[in-house]
C-alpha positions in Angstrom: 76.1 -143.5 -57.5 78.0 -140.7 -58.8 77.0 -137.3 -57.5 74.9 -135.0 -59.6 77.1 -132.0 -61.7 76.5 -128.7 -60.2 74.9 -126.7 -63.1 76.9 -124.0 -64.6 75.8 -121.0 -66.3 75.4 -121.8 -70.1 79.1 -120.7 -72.0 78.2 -118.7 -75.2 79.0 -115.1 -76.2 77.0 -113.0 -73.6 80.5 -112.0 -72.3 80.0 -109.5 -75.4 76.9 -108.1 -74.0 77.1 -107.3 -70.5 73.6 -106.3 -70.2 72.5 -109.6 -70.9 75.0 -111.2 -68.9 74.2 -109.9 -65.6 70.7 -112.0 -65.6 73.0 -115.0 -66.1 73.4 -115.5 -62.6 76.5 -114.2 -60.2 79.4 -112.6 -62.0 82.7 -111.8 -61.0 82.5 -109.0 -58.1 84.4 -106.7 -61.1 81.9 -107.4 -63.7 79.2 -106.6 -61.3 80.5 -103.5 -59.8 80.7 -102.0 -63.5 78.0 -103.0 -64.8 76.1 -101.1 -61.5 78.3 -98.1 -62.5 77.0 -98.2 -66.1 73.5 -98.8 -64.9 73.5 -95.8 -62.5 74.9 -93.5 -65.8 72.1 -94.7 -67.5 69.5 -93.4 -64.8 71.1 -90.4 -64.5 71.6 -89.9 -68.1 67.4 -90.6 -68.4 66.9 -88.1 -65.4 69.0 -84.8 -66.5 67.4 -85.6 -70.9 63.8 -85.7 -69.1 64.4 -83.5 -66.0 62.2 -80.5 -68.8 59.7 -82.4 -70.4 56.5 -82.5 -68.0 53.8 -82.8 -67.8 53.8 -85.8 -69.5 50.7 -89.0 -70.2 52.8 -92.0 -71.0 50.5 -93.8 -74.1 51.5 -98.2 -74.1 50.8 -100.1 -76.8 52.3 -102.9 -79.4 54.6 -101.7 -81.8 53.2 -103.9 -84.9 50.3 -102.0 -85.7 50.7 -99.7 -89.1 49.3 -96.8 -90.5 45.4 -97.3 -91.3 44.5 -99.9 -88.8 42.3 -98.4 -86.5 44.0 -98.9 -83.6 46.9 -96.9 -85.0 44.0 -93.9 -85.7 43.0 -94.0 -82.3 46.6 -93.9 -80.7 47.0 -91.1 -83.0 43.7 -89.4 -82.2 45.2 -90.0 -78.4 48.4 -87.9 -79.2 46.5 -85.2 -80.4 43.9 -84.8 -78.0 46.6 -85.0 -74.9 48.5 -82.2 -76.7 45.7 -80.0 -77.0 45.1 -80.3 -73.2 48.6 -79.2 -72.6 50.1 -82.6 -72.1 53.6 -84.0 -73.4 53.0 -86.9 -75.0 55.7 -90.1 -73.9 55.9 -93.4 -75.2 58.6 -96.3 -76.1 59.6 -94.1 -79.1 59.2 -96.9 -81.3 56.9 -98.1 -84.2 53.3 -98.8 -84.2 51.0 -97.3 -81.5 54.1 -95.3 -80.0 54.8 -93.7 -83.4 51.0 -92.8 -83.6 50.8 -91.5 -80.2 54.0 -89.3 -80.9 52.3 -88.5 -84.4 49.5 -87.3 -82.6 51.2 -84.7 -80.8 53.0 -83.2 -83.8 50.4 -82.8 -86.2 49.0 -80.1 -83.8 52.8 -79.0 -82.6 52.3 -80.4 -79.6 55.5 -81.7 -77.4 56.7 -85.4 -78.6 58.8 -87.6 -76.1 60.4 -91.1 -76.9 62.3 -93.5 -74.7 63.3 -96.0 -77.0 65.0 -99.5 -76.3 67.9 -101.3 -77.7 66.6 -104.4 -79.1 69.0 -107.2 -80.8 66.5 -106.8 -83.8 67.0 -102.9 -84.0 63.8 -100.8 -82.9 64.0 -97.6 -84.5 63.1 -94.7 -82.9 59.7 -93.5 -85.1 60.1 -90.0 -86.8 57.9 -87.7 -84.7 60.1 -87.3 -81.9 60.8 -83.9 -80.4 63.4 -85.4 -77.8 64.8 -89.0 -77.9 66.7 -91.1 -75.5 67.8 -94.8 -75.8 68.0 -97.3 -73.2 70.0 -100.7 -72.9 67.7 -101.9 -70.3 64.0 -102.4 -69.8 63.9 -101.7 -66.3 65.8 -97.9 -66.5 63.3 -96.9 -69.6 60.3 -98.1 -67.6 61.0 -96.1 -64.8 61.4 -93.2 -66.7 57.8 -93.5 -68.6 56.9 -93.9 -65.2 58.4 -91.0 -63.0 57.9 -88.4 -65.9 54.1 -89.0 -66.2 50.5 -88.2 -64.3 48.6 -90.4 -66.1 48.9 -93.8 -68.7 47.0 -94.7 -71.3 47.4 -98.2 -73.3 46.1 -99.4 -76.7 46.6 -103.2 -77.5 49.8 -104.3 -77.4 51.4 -107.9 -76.5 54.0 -108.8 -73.9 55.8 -105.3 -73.3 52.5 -103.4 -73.0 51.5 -106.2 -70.4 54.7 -105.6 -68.5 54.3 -102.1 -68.7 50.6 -101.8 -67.9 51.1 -103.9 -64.9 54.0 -102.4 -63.5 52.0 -99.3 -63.2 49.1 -101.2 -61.3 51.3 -102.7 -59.2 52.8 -99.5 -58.0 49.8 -97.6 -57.5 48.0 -100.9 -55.6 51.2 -100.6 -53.4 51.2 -97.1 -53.0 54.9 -96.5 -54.4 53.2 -94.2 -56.6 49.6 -92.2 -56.7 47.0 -93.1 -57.9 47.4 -91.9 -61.5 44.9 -92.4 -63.7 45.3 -95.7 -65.8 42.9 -96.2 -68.7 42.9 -98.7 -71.5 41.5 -97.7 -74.9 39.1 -100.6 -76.6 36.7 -102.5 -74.5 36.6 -105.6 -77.2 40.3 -106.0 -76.4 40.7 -105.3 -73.5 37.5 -106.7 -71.6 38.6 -110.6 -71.8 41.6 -109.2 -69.2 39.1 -107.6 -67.0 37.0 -110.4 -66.8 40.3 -112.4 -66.0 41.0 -109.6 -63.0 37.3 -109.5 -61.9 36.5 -113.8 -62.0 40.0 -114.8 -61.1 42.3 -112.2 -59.3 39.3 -111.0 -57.2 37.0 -114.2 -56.6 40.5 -115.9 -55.7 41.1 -113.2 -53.6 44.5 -112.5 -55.0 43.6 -108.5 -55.2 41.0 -106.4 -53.1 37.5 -105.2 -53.9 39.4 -101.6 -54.1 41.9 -102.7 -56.3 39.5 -102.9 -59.0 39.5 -98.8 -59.3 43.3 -99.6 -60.5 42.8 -100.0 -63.8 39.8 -98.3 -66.0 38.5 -99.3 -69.6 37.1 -96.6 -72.4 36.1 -97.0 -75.5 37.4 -93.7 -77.5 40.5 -91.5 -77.2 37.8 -88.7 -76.3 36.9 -91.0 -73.3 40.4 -91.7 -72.3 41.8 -88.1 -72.4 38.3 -86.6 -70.6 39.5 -89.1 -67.8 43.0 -88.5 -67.5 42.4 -84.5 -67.5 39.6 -84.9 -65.0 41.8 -86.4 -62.2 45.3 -84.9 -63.2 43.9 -81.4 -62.6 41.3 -81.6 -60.5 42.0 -84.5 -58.0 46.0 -83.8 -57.9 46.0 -79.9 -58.6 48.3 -80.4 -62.0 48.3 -76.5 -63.2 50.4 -74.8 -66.4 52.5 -72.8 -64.5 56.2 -72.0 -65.6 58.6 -75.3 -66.3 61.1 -75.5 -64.5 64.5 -73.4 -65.0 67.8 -74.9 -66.4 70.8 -74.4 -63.9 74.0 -73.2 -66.0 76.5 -74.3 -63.0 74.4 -77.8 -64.2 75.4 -77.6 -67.7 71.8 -78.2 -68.7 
């Protein structure tokens, strides 16, 4: 019998869009050595546009919710409460619960932070954006609504809020990061997942007993922000003391 083919990576156009081409498996040593250049740019671009913005609450959630759904009002309500306590408010800089988060902030003049992404179907950045920075990949704009922020709050959202929510579980669990608060905003939503952690994760033994003080569930924005300022200033000694200077010998 003959032998089997050796699969190939799939030939289409990806050649055009090197940021999806890297996940197609190994590349020429060239290809790969650039594309490590750009991502490193890309990093360091995210790290000097953000090195000014703290203290920040990063605020997840799906981006197809619109004005008037009352998830939208409570991201909103979110924005504005974390301002008032001094906060910056971050998010994906896009649509939905991130343009009501950033909203939020501005309607009492508080500060307004978006890391948007490039997405083949266009994600605009939403309107209420005091700084905005854009990403080709999801791995560089996650770490920077990570490392900028003391705390995370998430409203429904789909896949991406999953992702984003759980990356922030997993590095606190692990201890690559503090433990940050990490609050999700509507029990009727989110309750079927904890029962998931609680009657799967745990009884399967998959996480720890103490794992379970990972994540916490509210039911208001009130709630959620009473939490976040609790622990941020008490338990880890956050205080509103100057920002940091900009360096003129760093152009910044």
């Amino acid at each position: 019998m003959p032998e089997d083919p050796v699969p190939v990576g799939p030939k289409n156009d990806l050649s055009k869009k090197p940021h999806l081409k890297f996940l197609q498996g190994p590349q020429a040593r060239g290809f790969e050595l650039r594309l490590a250049i750009q991502i490193f740019f890309e990093f360091m671009r995210g790290f000097r546009k953000l090195h000014f913005v703290g203290p920040c609450v990063t605020v997840f959630g799906s981006a197809r919710f619109k004005e008037g759904h009352p998830y939208y009002e409570f991201a909103r309500e979110t924005g504005k409460l974390l301002a008032q306590a001094g906060f910056t408010v971050m998010t994906g800089g896009g649509p939905g619960i991130m343009e009501a988060a950033n909203r939020g902030a501005k309607d009492i003049g508080g500060r307004s932070i978006g890391c948007n992404i490039e997405l083949p179907f266009e994600q605009k950045a939403n309107p209420y954006l005091d700084l905005m920075i854009e990403f080709k990949h999801f791995f560089v704009r996650k770490t920077m609504l990570i490392k900028y922020s003391y705390a995370f709050i998430a409203l429904p959202g789909g896949y991406g809020t999953m992702d984003e929510i759980f990356e922030a579980a997993t590095l606190i669990q692990t201890g690559k990061m503090k433990h940050f608060p990490l609050v999700l905003i509507g029990k009727e939503f989110w309750d079927p997942l904890i029962d998931l952690i609680h009657q799967s994760f745990l009884n399967e033994g998959t996480i720890s007993p103490k794992d379970l003080g990972v994540i916490r569930v509210c039911e208001t924005p009130e709630e959620a922000v009473r939490i976040v300022h609790k622990v941020v200033l008490h338990d880890f000694g956050l205080t509103y003391g100057p920002r940091p200077k900009r360096k003129w010998y760093l152009r910044e």
